[in-house]
C-alpha positions as CSV (number, residue, x, y, z in Angstrom):
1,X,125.2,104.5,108.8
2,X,128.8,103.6,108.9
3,X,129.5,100.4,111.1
4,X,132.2,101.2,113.3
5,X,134.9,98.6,115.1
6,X,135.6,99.1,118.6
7,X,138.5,97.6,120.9
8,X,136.8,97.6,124.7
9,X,137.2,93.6,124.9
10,X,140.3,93.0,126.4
11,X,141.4,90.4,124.6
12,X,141.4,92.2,121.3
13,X,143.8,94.9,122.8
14,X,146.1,91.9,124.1
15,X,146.2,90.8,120.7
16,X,146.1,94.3,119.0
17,X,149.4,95.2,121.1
18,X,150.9,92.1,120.7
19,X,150.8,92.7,116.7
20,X,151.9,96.0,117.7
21,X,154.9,94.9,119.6
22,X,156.0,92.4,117.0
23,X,155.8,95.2,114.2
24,X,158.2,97.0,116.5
25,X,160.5,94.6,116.9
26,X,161.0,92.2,114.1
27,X,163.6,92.0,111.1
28,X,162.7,91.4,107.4
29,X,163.3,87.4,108.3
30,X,160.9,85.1,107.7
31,X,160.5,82.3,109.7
32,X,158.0,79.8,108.4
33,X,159.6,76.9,110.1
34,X,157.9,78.1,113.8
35,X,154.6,76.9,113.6
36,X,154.2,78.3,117.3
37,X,155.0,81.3,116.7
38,X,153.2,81.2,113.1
39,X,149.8,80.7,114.3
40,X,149.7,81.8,117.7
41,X,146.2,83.8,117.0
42,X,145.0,80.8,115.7
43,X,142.7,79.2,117.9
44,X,143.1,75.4,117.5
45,X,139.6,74.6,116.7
46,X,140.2,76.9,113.6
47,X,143.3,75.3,113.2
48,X,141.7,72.2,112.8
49,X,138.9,73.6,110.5
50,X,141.2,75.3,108.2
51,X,143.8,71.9,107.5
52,X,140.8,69.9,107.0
53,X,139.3,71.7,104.4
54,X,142.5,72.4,102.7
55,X,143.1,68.8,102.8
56,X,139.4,68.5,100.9
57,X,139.1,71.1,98.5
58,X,142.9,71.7,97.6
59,X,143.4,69.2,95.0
60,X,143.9,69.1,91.1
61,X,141.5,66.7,90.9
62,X,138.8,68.7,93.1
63,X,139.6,71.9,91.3
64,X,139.0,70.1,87.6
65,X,135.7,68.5,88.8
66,X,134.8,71.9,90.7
67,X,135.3,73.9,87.6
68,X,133.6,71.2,85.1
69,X,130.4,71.1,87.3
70,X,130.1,74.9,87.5
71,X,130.0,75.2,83.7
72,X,128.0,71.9,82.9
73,X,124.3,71.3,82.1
74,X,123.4,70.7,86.0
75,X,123.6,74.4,86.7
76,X,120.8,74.5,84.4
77,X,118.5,72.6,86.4
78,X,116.8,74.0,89.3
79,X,117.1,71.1,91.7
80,X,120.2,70.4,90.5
81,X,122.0,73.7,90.7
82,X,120.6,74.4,94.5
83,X,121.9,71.0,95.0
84,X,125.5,71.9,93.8
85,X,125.5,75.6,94.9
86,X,124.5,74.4,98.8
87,X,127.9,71.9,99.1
88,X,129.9,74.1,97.8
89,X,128.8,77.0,100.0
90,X,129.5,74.9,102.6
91,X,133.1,74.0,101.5
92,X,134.7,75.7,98.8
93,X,132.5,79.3,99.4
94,X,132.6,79.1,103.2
95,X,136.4,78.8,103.5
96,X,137.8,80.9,100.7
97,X,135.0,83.9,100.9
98,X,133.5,86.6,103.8
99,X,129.9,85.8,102.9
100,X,127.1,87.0,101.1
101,X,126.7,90.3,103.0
102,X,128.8,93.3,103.4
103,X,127.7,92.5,107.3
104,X,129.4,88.6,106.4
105,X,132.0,90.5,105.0
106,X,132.3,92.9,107.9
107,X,132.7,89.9,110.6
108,X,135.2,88.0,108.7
109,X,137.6,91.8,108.7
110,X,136.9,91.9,112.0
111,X,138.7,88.5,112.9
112,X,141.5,88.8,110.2
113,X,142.5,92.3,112.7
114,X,142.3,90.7,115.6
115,X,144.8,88.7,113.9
116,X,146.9,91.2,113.0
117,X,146.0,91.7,108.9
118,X,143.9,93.5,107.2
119,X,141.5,93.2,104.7
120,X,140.9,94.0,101.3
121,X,137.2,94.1,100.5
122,X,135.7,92.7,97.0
123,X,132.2,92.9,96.2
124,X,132.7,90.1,93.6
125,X,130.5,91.1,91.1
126,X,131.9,91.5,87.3
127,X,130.9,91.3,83.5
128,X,127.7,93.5,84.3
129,X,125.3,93.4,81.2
130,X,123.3,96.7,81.1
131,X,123.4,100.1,82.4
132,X,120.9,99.1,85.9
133,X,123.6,96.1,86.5
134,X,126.0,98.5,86.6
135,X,124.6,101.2,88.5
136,X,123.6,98.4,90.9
137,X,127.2,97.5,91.3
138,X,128.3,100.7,91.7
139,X,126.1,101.2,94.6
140,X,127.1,98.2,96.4
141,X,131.0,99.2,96.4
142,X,130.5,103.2,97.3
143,X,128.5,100.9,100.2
144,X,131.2,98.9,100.8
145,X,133.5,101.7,100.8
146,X,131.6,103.7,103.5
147,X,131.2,100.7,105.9
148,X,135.3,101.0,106.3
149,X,134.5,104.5,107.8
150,X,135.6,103.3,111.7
151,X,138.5,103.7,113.9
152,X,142.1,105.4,112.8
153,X,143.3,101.7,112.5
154,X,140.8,100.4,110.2
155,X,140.6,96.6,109.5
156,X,140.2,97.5,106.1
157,X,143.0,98.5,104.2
158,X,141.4,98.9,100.6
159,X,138.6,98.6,98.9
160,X,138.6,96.1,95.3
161,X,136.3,97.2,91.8
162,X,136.3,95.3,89.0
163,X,135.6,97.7,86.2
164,X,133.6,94.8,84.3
165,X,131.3,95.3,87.0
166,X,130.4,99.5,86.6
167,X,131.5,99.3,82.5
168,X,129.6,97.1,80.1
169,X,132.6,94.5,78.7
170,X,131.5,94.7,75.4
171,X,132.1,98.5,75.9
172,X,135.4,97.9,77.4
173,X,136.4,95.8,74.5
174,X,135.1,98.4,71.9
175,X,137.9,100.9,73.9
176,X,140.6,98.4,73.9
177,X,140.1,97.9,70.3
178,X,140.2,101.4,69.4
179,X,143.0,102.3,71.9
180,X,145.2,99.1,70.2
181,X,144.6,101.0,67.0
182,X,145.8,104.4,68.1
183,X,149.0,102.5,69.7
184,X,149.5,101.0,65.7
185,X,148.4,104.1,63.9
186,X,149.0,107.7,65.6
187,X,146.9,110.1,63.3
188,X,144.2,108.1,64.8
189,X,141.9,110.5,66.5
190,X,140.1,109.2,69.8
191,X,138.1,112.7,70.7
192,X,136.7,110.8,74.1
193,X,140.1,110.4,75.1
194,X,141.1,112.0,78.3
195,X,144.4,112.2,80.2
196,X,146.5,108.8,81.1
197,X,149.5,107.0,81.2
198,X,151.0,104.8,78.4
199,X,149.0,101.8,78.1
200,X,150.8,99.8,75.3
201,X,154.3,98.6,74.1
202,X,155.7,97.0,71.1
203,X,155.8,93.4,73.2
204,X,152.1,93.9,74.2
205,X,149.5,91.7,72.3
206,X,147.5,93.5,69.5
207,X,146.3,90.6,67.7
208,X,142.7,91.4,69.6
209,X,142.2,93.8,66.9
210,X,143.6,93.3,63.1
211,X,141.4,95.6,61.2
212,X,140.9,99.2,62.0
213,X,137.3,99.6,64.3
214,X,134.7,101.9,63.8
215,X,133.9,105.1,65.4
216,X,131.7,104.4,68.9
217,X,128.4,105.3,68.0
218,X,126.5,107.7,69.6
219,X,124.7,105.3,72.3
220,X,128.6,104.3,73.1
221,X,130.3,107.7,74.0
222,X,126.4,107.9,76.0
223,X,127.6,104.8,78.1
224,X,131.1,105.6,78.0
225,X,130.0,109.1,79.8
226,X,127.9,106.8,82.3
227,X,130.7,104.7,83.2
228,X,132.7,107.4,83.7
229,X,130.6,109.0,85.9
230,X,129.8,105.8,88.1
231,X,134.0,105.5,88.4
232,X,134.3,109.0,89.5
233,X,131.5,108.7,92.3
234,X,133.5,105.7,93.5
235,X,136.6,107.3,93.6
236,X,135.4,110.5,95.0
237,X,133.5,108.1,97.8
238,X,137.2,106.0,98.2
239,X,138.9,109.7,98.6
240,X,135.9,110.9,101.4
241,X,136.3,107.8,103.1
242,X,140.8,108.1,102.4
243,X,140.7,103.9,101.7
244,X,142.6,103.3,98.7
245,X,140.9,101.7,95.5
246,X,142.4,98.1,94.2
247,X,141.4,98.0,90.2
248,X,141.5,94.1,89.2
249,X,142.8,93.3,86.1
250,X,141.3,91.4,83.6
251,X,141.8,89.4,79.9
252,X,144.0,91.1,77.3
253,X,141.1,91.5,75.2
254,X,139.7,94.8,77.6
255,X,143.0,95.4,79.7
256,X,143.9,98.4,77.5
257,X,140.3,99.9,78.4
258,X,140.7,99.2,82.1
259,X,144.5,100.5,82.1
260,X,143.0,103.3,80.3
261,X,140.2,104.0,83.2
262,X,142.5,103.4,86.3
263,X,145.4,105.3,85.5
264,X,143.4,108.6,84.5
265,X,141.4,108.1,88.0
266,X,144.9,107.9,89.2
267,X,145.6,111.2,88.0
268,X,142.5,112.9,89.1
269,X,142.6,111.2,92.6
270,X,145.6,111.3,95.1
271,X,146.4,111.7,98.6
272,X,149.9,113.7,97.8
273,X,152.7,111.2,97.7
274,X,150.1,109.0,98.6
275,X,147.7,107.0,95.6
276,X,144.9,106.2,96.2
277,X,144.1,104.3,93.0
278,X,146.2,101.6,92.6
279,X,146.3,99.3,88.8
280,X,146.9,96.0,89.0
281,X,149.8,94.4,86.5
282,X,149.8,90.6,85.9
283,X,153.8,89.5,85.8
284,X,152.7,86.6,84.2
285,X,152.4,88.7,80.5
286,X,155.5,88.6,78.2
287,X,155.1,93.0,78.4
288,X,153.5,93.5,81.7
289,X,157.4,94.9,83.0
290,X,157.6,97.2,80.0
291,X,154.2,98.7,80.6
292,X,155.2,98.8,84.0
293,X,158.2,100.7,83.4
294,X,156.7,103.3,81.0
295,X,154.0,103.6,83.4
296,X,156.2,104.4,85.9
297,X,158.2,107.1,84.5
298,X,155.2,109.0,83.3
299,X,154.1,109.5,86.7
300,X,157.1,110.0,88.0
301,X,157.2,112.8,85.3
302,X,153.8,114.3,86.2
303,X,154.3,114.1,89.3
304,X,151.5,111.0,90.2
305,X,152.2,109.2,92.8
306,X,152.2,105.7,91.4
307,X,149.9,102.8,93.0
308,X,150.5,98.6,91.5
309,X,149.2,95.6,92.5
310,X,151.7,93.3,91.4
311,X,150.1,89.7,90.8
312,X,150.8,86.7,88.7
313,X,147.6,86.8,86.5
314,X,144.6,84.2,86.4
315,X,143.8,83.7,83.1
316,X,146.3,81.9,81.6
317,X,144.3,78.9,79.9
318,X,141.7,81.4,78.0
319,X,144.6,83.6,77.1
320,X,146.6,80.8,75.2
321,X,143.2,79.5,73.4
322,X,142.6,82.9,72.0
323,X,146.0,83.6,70.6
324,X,146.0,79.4,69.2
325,X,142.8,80.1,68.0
326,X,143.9,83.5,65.7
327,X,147.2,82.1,65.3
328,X,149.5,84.3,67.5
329,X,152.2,83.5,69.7
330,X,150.7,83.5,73.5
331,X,151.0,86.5,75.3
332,X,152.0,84.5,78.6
333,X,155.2,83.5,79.3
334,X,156.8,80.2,78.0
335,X,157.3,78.7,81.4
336,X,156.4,79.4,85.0
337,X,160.1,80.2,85.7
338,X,159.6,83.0,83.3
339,X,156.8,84.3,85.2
340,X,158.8,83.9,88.6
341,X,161.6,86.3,87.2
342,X,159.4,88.3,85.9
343,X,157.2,89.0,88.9
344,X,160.3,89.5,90.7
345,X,161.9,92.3,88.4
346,X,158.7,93.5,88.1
347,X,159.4,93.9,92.2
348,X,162.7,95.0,92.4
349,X,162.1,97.8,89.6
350,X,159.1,99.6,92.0
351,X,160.8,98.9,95.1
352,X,163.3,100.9,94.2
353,X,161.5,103.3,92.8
354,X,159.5,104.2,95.0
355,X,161.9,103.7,98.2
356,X,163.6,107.6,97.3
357,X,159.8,109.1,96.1
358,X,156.4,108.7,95.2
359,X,154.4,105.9,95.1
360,X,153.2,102.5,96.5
361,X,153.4,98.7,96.1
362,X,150.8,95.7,96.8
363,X,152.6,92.5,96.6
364,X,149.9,90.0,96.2
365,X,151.3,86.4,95.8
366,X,151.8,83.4,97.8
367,X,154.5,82.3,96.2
368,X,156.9,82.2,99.3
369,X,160.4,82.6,97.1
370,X,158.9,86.1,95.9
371,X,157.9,87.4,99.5
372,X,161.1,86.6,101.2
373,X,163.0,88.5,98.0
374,X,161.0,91.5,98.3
375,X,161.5,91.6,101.7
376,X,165.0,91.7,102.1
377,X,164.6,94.2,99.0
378,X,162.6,96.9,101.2
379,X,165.3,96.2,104.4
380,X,168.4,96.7,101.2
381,X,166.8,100.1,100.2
382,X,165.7,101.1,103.5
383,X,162.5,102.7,102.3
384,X,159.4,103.3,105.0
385,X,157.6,100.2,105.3
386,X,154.2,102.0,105.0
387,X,154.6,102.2,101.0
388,X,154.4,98.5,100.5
389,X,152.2,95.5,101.6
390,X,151.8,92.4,101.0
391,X,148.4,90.2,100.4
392,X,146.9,86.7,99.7
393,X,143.8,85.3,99.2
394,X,141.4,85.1,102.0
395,X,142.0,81.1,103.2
396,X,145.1,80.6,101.4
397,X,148.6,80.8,102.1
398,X,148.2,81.4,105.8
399,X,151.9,80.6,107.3
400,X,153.2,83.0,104.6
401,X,150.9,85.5,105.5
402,X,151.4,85.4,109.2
403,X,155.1,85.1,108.8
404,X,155.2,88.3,106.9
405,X,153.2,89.8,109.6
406,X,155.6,88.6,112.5
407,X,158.5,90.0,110.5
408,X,156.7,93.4,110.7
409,X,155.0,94.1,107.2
410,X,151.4,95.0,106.7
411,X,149.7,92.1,105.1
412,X,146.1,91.9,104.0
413,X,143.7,89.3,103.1
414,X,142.1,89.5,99.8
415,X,138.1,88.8,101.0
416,X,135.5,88.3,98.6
417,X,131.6,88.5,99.6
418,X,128.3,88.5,97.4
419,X,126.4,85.4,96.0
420,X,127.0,82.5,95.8
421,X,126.7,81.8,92.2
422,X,129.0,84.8,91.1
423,X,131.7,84.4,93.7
424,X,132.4,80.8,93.0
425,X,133.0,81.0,89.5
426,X,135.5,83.2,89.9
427,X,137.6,81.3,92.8
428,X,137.5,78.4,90.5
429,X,138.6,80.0,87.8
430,X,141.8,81.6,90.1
431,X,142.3,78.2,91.4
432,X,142.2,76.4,88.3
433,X,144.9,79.2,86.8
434,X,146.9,79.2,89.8
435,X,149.1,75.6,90.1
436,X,151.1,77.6,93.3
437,X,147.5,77.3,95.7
438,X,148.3,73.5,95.7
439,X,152.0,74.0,96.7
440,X,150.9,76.8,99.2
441,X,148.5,74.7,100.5
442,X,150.4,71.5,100.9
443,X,152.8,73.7,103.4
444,X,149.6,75.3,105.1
445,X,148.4,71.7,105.7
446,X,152.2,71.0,106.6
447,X,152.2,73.3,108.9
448,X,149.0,73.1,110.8
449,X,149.5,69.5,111.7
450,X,152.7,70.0,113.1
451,X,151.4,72.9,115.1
452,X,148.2,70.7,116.1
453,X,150.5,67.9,117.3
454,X,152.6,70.5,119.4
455,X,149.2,71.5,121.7
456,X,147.9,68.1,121.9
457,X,151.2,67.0,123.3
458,X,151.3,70.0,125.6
459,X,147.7,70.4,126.0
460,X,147.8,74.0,125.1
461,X,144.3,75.5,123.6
């Protein structure tokens, strides 16, 4: 049975209206220099919980120790690993993720509205290894899915899937092979192929595959079918329950097999104007705003309404070992400037497409420059504000995040839940890519100690 969020304490409908009556009316400026007005849902016990973990965990040196650790010989001892796994539960896992439960996970929403954001729920499982892992998976997001079954104003504003999790990878790699080969030769013949949108250009990186792949075998197309049929339950569950799908991306090595996936359940699944799928592109690859583009206009053309994620992209050190390592030029960006310009065209280019039609925009960075230019870019265009959001991480980037919110955007927080042992990993691995989570939290930190001397003078709770 669905769990369902009520608002009979009164002090969730002060704050529910107060959101309310900010949304109403703010401007597109953001003022992150008011630390009052920044964290005014913040109690200051949290306040003080938050800085001082920041101040712990958000360090190069922490986040190159964290990351060695996790992927060194200890994690092969019993003792050892429970050992390693408890602190950093307590620490790293406790601040940055919702729990281990959908129930943890369900809490932690609950808060984030009473805060004014939203949230948008990952069951962080990924690189399932057999057909049971993946029908597991699949079970536990069409469960995740349901629980946002609640009020009109849900808490929960999407739901996340990692294809690697429902879709064996070395399937999905088979697939991106094959579909790299068709982009290179077109009298290939692909006969499992079904409808989509381009997923290649001339800038994209095909050095993944250099010699023409086989056929999938029987047992393959047998999977592929499966895989299919667990994405299609998930959607049709997603379009039941009308919460919006979030499709991660991944490596280059299977992206073409996952933009290959998401954009045909984009085209089977829609809420008129409205997506309900929504592919995620990482602005940090040298073609990721030519896809974009092409992607864009084929919609536009078939009359999809388009749904991106726009992100920076997290796997930046294994992508430039690969391409060293079959010596190819890198398929990221020379500099981080690059990537900046980048992620803002990328920006610009959907914002104004889809403020005169179809269409919808995540803008998922914490990167402060980029949040302030796209929202004076949705005030320019005067497009409805309900086709574009913004999100950050679950922990991170907090004054950005509320400052958006006090300017009257929808903002959610990206919140991971599961185990221990898989969801760590991965927020290593996003810290370790991601140099801005030190900058962003040096301001947080910044921020919260000025606002922490404020009440202490005042004696304000």
């Amino acid at each position: 049975m669905a769990r369902r969020y009520t608002t009979s304490i009164p002090k969730l409908v002060s704050k529910i209206h107060y959101c309310q009556r900010r949304r109403l009316n703010s401007t597109a400026y953001i003022n992150l220099d008011d630390s009052k007005e920044l964290f005014s849902t913040v109690t200051t016990s949290k306040l003080m919980a938050t800085a001082f973990t920041l101040h712990v965990v958000m360090n190069e040196a922490m986040i190159h120790f964290g990351s060695k650790v996790m992927n060194s010989r200890l994690m092969d001892t019993p003792i050892s690993r429970e050992v390693l796994l408890g602190s950093i539960e307590h620490t790293l896992y406790h601040h940055f993720c919702g729990g281990k439960t959908l129930k943890d996970a369900d809490r932690a929403a609950r808060k984030l509205w009473e805060s004014g954001l939203q949230s948008m729920l990952d069951y962080g499982m990924e690189h399932a290894h057999d057909n049971a892992s993946c029908d597991h998976n699949m079970r536990e997001i069409i469960h995740t899915i349901s629980s946002t079954l609640s009020l009109p104003s849900s808490p929960v504003s999407s739901v996340v899937v990692k294809i690697t999790a429902i879709f064996r990878p070395q399937l999905l790699k088979r697939v991106s092979d094959l579909l790299r080969w068709e982009f290179m030769d077109n009298s290939l013949h692909l006969p499992w192929k079904l409808q989509s949108f381009p997923l290649l250009s001339n800038s994209s990186a095909l050095y993944h595959t250099p010699h023409g792949p086989e056929a999938l075998t029987l047992e393959e197309e047998r999977d592929l079918d499966l895989g299919f049929e667990r994405l299609i339950k998930i959607c049709e569950s997603s379009l039941e329950a009308n919460v919006p799908l979030l499709i991660d991306a991944e490596d280059t090595a299977i992206q073409p097999a996952i933009d290959y996936f998401t954009f045909h359940a984009a085209i089977m699944y829609h809420n008129g104007n409205k997506p309900l799928i929504f592919n995620t592109i990482q602005a940090y690859l040298k073609d990721s705003k030519e896809r974009l583009v092409m992607a864009k206009r084929a919609a536009d053309k078939a009359g999809i309404p388009l749904g991106i994620k726009l992100v920076r992209g997290a796997y930046m050190s294994t992508e430039r070992q690969l391409a060293l390592s079959l010596g190819a030029n890198s398929p990221i960006h020379d500099s981080i400037q690059d990537t900046h310009d980048c992620y803002n065209a990328c920006a610009a280019f959907m914002l104004e497409g889809i403020a005169n039609g179809p269409g919808s925009l995540i803008l998922a960075t914490h990167n402060i420059e980029s949040g302030k230019l796209a929202a004076a870019k949705v005030v320019g265009t005067g497009m409805k504000r309900d086709n574009v959001q913004f999100a950050q991480l679950y922990g991170m980037a907090e004054a950005l995040s509320f400052g958006l919110r006090n300017a009257g955007f929808k903002v959610s927080k990206y919140l991971p839940y599961g185990p221990v042992e898989h969801i760590v990993p991965y927020l290593l691995r996003r810290a370790e890519e991601n140099r801005g989570f030190v900058s962003t939290a040096a301001l947080d930190r910044q921020l919260m100690r000025k606002e922490l001397l404020r009440r202490l003078t005042t004696l304000e709770k």
